[in-house]
N, CA, C and O atoms as a GROMACS GRO file, in nm:
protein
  508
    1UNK      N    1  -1.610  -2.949 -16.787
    1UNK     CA    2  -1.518  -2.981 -16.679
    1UNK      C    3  -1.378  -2.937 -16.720
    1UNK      O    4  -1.340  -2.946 -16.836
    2UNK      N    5  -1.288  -2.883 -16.603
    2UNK     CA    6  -1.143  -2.803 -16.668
    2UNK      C    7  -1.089  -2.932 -16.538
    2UNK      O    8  -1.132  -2.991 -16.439
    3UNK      N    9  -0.929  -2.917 -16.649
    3UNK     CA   10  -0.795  -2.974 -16.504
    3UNK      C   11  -0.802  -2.863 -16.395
    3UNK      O   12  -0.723  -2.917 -16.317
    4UNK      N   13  -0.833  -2.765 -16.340
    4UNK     CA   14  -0.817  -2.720 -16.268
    4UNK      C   15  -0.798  -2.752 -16.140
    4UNK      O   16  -0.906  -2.784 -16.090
    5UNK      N   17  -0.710  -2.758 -16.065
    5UNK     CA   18  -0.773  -2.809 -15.956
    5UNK      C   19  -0.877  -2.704 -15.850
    5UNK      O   20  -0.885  -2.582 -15.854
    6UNK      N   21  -0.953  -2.804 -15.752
    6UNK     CA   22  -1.030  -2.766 -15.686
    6UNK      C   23  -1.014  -2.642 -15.567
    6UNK      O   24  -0.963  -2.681 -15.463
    7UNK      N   25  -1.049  -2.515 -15.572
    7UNK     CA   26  -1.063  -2.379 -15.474
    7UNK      C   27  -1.080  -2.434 -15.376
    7UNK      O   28  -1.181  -2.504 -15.369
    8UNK      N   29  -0.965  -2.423 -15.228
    8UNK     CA   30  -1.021  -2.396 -15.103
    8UNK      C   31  -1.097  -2.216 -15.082
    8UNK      O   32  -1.054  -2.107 -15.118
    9UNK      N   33  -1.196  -2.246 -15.026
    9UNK     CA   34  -1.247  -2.075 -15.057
    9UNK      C   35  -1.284  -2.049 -14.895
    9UNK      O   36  -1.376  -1.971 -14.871
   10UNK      N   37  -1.233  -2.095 -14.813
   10UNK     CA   38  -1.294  -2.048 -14.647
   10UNK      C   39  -1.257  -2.232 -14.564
   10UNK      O   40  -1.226  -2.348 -14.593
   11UNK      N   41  -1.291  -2.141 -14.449
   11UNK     CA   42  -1.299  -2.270 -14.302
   11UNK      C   43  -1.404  -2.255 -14.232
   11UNK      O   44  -1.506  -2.200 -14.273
   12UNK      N   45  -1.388  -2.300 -14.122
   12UNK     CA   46  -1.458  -2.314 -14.007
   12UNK      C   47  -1.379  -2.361 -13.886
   12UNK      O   48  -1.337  -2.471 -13.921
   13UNK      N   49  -1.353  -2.346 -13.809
   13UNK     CA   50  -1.288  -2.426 -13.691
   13UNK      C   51  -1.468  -2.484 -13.594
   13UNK      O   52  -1.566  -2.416 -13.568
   14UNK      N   53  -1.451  -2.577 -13.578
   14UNK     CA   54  -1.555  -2.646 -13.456
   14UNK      C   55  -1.517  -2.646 -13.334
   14UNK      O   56  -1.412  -2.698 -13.296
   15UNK      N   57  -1.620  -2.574 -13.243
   15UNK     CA   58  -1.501  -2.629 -13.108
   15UNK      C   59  -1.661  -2.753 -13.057
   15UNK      O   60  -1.782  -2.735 -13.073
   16UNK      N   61  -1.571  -2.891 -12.985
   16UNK     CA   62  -1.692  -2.905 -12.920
   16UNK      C   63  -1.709  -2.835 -12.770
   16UNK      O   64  -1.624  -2.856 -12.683
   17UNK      N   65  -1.796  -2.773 -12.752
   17UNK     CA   66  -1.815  -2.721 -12.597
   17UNK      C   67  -1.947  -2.800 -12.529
   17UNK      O   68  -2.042  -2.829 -12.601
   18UNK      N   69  -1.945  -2.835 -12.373
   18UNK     CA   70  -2.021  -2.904 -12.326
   18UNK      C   71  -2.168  -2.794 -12.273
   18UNK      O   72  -2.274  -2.857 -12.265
   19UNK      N   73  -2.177  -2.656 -12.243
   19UNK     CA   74  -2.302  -2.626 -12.239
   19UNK      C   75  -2.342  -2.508 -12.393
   19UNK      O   76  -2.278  -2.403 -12.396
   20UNK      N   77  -2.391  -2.520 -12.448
   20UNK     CA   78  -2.387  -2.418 -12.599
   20UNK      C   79  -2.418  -2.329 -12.578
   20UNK      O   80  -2.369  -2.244 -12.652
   21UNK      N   81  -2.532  -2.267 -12.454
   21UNK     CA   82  -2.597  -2.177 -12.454
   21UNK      C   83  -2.469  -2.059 -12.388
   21UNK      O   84  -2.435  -1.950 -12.434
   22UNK      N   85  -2.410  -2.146 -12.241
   22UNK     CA   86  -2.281  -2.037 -12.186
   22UNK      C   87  -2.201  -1.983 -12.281
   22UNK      O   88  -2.167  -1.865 -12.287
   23UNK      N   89  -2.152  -2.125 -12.400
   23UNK     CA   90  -2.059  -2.094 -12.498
   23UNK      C   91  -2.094  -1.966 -12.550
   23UNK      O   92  -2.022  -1.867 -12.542
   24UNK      N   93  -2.210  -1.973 -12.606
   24UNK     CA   94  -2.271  -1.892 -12.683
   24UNK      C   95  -2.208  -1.720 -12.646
   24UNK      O   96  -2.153  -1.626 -12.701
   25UNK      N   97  -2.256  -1.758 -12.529
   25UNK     CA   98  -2.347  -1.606 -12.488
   25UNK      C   99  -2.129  -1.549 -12.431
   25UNK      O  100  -2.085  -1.435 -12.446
   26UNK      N  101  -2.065  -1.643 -12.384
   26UNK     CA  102  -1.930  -1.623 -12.399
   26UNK      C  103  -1.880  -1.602 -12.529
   26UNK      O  104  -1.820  -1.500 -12.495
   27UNK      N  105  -1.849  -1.613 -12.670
   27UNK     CA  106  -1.809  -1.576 -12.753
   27UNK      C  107  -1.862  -1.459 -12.826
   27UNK      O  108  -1.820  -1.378 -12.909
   28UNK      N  109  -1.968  -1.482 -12.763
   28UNK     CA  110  -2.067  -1.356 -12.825
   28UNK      C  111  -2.031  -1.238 -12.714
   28UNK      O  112  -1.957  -1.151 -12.762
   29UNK      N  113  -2.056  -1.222 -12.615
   29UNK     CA  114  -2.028  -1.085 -12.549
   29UNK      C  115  -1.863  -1.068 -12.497
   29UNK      O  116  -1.816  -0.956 -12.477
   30UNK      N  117  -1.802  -1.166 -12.484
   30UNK     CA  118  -1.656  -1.190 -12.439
   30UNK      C  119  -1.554  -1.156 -12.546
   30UNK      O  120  -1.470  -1.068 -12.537
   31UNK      N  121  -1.573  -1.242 -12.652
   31UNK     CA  122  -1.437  -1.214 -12.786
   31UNK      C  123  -1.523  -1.131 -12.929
   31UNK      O  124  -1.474  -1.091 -13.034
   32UNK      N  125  -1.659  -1.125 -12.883
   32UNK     CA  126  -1.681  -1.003 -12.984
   32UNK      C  127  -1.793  -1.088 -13.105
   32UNK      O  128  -1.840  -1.035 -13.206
   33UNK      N  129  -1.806  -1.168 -13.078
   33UNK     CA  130  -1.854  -1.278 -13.221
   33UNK      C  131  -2.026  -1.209 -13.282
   33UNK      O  132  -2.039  -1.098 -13.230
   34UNK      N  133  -2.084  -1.225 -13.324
   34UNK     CA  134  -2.207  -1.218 -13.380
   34UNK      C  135  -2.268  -1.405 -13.396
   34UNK      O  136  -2.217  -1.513 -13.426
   35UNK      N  137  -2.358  -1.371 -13.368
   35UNK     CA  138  -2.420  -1.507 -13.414
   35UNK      C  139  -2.486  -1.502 -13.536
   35UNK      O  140  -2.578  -1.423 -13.558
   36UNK      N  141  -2.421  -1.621 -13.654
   36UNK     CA  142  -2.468  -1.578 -13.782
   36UNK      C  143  -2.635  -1.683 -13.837
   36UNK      O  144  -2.729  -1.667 -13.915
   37UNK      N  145  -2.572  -1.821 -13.704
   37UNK     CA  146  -2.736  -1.888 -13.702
   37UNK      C  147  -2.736  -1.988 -13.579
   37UNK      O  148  -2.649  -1.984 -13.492
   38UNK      N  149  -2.840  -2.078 -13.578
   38UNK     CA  150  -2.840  -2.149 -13.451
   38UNK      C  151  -2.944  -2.280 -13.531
   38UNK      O  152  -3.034  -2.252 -13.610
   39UNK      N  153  -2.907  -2.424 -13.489
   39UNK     CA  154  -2.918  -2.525 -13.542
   39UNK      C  155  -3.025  -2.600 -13.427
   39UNK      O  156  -2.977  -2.679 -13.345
   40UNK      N  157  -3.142  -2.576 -13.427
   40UNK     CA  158  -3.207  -2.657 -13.369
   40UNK      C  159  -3.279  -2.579 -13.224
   40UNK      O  160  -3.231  -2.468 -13.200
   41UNK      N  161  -3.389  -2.629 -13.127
   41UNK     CA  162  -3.446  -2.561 -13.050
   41UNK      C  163  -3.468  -2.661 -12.931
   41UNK      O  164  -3.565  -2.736 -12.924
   42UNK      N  165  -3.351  -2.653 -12.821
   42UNK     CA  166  -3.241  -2.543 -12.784
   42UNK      C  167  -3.137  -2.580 -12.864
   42UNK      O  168  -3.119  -2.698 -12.894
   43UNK      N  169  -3.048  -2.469 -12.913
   43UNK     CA  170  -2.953  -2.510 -13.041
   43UNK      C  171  -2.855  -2.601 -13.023
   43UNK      O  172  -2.834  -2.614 -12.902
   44UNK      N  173  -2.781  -2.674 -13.096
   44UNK     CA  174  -2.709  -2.760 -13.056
   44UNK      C  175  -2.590  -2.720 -13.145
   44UNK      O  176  -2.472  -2.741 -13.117
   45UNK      N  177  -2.632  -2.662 -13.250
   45UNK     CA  178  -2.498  -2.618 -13.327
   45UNK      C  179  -2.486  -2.481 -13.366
   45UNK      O  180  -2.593  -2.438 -13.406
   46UNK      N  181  -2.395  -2.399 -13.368
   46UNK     CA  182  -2.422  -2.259 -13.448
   46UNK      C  183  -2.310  -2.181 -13.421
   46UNK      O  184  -2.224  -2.180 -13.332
   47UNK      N  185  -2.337  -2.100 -13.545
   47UNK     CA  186  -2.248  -2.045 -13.638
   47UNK      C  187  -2.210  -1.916 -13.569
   47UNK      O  188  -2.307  -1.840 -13.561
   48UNK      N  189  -2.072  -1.858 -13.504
   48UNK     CA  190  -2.034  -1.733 -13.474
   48UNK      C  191  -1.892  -1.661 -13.642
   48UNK      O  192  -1.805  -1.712 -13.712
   49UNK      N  193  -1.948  -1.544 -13.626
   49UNK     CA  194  -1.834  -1.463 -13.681
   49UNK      C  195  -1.805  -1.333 -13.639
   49UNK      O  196  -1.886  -1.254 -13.591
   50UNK      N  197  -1.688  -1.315 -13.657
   50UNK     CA  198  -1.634  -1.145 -13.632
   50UNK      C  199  -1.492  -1.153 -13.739
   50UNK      O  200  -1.388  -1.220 -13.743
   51UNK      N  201  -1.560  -1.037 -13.824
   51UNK     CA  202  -1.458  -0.957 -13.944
   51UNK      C  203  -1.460  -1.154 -14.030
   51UNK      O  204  -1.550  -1.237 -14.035
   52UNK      N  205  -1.324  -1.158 -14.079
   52UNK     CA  206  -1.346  -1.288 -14.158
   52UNK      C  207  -1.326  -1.399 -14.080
   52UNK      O  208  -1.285  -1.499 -14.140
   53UNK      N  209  -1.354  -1.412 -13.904
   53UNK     CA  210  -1.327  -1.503 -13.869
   53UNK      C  211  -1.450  -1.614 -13.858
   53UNK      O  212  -1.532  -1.568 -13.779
   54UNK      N  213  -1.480  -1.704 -13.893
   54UNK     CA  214  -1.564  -1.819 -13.878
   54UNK      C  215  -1.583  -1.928 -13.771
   54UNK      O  216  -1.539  -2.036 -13.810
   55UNK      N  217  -1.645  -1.930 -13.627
   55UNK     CA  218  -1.620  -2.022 -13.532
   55UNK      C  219  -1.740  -2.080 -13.563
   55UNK      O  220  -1.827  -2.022 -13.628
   56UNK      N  221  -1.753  -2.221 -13.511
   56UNK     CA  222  -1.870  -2.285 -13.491
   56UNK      C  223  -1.861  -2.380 -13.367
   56UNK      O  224  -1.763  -2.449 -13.341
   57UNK      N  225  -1.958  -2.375 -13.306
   57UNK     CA  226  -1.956  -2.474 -13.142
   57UNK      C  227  -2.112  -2.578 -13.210
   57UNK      O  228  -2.210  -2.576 -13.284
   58UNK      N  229  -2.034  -2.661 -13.111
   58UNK     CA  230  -2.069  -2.809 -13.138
   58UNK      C  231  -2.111  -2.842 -13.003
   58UNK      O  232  -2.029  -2.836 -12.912
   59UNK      N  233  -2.253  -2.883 -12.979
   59UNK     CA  234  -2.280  -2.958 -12.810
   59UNK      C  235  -2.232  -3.072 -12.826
   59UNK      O  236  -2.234  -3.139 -12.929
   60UNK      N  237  -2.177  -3.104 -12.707
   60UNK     CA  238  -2.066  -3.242 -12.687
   60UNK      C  239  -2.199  -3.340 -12.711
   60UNK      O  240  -2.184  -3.455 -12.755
   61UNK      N  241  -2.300  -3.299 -12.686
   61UNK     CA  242  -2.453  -3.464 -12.667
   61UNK      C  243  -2.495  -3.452 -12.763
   61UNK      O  244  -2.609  -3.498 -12.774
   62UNK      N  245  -2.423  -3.371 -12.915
   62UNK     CA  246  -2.446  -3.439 -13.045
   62UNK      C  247  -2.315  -3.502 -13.108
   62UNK      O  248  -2.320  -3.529 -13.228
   63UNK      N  249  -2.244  -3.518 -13.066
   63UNK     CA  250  -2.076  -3.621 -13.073
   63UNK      C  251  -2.025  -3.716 -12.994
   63UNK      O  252  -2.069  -3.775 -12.896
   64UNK      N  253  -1.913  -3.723 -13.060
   64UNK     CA  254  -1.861  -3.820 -12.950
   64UNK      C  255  -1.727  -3.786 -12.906
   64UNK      O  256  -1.642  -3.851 -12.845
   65UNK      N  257  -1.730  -3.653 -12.959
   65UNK     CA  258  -1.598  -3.597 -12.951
   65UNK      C  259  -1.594  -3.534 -12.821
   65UNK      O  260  -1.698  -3.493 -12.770
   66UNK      N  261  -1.499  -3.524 -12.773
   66UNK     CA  262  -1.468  -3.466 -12.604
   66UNK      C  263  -1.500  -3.317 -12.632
   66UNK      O  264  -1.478  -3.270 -12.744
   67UNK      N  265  -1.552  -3.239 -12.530
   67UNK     CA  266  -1.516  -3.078 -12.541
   67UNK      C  267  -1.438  -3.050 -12.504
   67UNK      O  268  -1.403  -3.146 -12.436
   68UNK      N  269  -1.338  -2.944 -12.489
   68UNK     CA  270  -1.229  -2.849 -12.444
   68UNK      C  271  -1.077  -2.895 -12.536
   68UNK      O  272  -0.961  -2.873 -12.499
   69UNK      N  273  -1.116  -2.957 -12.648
   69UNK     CA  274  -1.005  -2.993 -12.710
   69UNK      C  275  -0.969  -2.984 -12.866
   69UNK      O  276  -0.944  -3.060 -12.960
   70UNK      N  277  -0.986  -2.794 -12.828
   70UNK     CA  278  -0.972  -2.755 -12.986
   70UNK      C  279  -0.893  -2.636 -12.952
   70UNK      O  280  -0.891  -2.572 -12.847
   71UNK      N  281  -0.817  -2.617 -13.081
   71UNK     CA  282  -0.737  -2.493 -13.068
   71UNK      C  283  -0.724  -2.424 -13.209
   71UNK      O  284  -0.750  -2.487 -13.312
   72UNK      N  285  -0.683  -2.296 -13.210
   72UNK     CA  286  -0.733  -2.227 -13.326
   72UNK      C  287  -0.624  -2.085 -13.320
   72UNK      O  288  -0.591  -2.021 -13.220
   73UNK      N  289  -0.587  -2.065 -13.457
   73UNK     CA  290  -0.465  -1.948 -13.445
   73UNK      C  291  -0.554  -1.831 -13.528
   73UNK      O  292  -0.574  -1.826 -13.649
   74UNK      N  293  -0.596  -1.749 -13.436
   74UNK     CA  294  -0.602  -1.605 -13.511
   74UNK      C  295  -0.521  -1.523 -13.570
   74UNK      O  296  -0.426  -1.495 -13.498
   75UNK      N  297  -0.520  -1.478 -13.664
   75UNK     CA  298  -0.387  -1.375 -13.744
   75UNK      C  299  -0.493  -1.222 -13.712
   75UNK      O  300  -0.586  -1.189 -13.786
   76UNK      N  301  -0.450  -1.142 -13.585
   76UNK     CA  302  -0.505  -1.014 -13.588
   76UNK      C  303  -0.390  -0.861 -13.669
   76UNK      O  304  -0.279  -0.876 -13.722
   77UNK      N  305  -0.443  -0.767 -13.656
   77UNK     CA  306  -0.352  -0.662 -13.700
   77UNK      C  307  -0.303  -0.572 -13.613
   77UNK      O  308  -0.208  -0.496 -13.632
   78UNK      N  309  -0.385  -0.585 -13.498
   78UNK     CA  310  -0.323  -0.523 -13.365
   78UNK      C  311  -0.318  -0.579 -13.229
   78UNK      O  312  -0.403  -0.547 -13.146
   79UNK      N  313  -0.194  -0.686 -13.194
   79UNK     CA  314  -0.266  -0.796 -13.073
   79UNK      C  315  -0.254  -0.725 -12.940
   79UNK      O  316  -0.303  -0.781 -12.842
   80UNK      N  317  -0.189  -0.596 -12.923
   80UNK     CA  318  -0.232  -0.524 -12.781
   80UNK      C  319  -0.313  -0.494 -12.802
   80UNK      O  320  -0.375  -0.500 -12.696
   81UNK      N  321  -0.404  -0.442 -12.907
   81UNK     CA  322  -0.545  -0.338 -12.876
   81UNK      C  323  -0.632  -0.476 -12.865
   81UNK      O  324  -0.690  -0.498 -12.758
   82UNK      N  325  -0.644  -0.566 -12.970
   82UNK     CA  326  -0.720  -0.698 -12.919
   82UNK      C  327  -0.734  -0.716 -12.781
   82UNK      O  328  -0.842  -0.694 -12.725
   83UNK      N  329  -0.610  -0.761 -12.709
   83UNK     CA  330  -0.588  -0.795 -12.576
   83UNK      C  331  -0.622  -0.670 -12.480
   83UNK      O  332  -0.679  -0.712 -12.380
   84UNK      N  333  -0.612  -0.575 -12.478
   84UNK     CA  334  -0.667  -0.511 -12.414
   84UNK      C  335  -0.835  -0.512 -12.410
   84UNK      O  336  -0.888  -0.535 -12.302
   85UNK      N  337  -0.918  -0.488 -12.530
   85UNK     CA  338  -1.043  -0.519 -12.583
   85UNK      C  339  -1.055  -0.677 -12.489
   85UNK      O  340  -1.116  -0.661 -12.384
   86UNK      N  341  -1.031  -0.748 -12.501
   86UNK     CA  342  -1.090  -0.894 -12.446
   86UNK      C  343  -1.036  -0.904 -12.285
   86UNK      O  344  -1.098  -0.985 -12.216
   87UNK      N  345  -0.969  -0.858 -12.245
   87UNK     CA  346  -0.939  -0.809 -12.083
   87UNK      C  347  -1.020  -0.722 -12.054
   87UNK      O  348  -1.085  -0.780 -11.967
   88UNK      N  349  -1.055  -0.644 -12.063
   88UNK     CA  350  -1.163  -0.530 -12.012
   88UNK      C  351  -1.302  -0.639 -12.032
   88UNK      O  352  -1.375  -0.641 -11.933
   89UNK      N  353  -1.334  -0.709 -12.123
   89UNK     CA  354  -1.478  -0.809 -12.165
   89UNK      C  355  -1.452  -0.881 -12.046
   89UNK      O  356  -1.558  -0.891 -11.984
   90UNK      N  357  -1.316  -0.962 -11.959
   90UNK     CA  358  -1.348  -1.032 -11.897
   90UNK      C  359  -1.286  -1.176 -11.915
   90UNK      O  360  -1.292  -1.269 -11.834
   91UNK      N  361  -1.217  -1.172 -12.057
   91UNK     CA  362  -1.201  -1.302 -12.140
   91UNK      C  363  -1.111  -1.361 -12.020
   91UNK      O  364  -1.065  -1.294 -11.929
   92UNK      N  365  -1.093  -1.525 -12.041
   92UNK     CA  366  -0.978  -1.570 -11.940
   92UNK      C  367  -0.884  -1.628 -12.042
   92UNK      O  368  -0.882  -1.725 -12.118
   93UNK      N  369  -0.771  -1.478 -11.997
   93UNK     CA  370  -0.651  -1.486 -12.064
   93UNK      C  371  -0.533  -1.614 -12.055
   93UNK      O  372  -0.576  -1.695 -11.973
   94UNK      N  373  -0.446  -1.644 -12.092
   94UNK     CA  374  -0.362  -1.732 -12.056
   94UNK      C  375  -0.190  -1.656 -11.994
   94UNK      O  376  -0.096  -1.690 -11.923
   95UNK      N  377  -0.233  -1.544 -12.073
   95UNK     CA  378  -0.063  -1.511 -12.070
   95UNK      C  379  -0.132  -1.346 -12.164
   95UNK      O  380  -0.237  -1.322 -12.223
   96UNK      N  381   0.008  -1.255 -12.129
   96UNK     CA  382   0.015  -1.116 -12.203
   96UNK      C  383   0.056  -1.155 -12.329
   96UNK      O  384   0.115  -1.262 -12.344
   97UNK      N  385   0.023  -1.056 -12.453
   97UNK     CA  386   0.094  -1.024 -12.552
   97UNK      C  387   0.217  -1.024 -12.586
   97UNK      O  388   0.268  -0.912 -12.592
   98UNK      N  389   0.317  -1.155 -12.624
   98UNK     CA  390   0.471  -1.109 -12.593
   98UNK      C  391   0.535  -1.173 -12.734
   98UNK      O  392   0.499  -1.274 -12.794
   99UNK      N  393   0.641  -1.082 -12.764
   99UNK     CA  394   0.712  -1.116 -12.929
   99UNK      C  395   0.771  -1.311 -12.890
   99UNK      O  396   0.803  -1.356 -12.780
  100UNK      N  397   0.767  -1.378 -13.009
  100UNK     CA  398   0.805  -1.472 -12.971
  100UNK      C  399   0.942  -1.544 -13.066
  100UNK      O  400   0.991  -1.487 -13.164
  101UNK      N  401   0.982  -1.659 -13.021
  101UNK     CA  402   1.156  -1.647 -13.115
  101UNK      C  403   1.058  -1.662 -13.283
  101UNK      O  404   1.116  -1.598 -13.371
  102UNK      N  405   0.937  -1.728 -13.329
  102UNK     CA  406   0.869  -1.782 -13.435
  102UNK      C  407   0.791  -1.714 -13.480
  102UNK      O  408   0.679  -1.744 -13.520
  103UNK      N  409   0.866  -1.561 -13.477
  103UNK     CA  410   0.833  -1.445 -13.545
  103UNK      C  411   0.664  -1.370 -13.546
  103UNK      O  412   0.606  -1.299 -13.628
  104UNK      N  413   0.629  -1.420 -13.425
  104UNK     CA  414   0.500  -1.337 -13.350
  104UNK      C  415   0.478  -1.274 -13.247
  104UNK      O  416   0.558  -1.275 -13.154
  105UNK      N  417   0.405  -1.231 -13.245
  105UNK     CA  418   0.375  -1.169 -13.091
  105UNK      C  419   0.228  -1.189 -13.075
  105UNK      O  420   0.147  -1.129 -13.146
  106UNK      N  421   0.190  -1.289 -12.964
  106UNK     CA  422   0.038  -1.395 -12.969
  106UNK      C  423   0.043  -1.378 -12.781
  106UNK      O  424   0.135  -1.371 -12.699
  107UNK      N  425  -0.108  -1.378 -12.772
  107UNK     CA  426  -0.143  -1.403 -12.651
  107UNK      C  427  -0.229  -1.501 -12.638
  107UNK      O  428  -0.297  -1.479 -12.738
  108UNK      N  429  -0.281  -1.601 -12.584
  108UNK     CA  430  -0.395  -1.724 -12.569
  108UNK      C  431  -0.466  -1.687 -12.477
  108UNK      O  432  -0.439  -1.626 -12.373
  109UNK      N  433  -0.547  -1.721 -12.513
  109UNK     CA  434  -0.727  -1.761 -12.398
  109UNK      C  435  -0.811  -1.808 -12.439
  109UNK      O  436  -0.861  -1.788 -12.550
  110UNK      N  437  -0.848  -1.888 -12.352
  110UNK     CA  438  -0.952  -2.042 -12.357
  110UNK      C  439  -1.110  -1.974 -12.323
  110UNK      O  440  -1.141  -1.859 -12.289
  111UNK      N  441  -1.188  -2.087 -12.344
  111UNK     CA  442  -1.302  -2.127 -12.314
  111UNK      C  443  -1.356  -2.185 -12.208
  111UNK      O  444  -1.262  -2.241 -12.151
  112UNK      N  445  -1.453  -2.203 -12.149
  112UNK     CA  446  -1.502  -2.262 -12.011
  112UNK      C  447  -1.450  -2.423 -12.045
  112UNK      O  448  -1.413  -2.468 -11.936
  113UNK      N  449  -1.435  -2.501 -12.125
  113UNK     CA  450  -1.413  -2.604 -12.135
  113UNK      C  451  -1.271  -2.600 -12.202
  113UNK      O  452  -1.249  -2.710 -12.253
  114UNK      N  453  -1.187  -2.529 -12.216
  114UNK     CA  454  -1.078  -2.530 -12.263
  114UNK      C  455  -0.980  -2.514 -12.371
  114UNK      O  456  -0.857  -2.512 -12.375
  115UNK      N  457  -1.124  -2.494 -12.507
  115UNK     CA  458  -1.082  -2.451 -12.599
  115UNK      C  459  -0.960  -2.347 -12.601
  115UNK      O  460  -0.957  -2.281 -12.497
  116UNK      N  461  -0.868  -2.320 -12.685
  116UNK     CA  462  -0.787  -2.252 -12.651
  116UNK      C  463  -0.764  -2.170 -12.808
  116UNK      O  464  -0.720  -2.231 -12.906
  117UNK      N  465  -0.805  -2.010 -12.812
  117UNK     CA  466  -0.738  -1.933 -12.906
  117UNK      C  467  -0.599  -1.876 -12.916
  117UNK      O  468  -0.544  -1.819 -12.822
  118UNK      N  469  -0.549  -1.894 -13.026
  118UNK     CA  470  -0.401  -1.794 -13.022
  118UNK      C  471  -0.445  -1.711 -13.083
  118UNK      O  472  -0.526  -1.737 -13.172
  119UNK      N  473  -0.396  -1.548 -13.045
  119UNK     CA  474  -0.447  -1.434 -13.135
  119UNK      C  475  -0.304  -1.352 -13.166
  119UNK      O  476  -0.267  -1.271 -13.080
  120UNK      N  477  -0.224  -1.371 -13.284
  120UNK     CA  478  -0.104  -1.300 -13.287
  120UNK      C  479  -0.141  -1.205 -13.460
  120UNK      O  480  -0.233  -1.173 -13.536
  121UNK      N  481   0.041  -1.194 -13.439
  121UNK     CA  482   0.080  -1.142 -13.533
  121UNK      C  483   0.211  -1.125 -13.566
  121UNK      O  484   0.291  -1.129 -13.473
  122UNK      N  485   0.254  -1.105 -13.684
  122UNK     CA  486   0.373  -1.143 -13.698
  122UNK      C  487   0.445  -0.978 -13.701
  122UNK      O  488   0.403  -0.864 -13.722
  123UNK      N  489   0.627  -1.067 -13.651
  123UNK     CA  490   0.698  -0.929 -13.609
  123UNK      C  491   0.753  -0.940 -13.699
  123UNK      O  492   0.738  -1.036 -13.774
  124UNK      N  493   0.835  -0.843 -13.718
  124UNK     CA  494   0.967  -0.853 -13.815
  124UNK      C  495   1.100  -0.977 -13.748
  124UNK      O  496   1.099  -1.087 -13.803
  125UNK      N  497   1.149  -0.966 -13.695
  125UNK     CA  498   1.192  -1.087 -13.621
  125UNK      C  499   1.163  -1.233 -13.646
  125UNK      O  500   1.063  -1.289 -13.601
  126UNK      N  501   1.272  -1.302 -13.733
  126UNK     CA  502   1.233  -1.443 -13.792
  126UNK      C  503   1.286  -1.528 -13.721
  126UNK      O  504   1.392  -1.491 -13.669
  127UNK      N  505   1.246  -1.650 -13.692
  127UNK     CA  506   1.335  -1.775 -13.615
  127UNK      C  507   1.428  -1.814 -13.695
  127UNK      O  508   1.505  -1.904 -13.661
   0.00000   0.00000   0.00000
């Protein structure tokens, strides 16, 4: 055993969403995700990724947690070509791509239940 302290080495964000299968088939053909597994038959939990991002949806009738009340900040490397890419899919945007005073430039869009992504990046421009 060393003093070291203990490696954070990764996340997950959970969203809970109330139908899994729409979720699903929305993160998967809408923001690009892969499905990396699925928890049960019909699934109730499971695992999406794209590049190093890690989502996981949660059916609200295995919690007690509300759905539509998660939010999550993407760090991309290009947020017009993103936003363009997820506008043409269909995604439901919140707002355009726009520099902001807190040194990003982020656009949001939610989920059928409300989840809500930020997908930015940072400008040169500091608050």
């Amino acid at each position: 055993m060393t003093d070291d302290p203990p490696m954070m080495a990764g996340t997950a964000t959970v969203f809970v969403v109330s139908d899994i299968a729409a979720s699903l088939a929305y993160y998967r053909d809408v923001f690009g995700f892969e499905v990396a597994f699925e928890d049960g038959s019909p699934p109730g939990y499971v695992c999406l990724c794209r590049e190093e991002v890690n989502l996981h949806l949660l059916a609200a009738s295995r919690t007690k947690r509300l759905p539509g009340q998660g939010g999550l900040c993407v760090f991309v490397r290009d947020v017009d070509r993103l936003y363009a890419e997820l506008s043409a899919r269909g995604a439901r945007l919140l707002n355009r791509p726009e520099d902001r005073d807190y040194g990003m430039r982020d656009f949001d869009a939610v989920d059928a239940d409300g989840n809500q992504i930020t997908f930015g990046m940072g400008t040169d421009a500091a608050a």
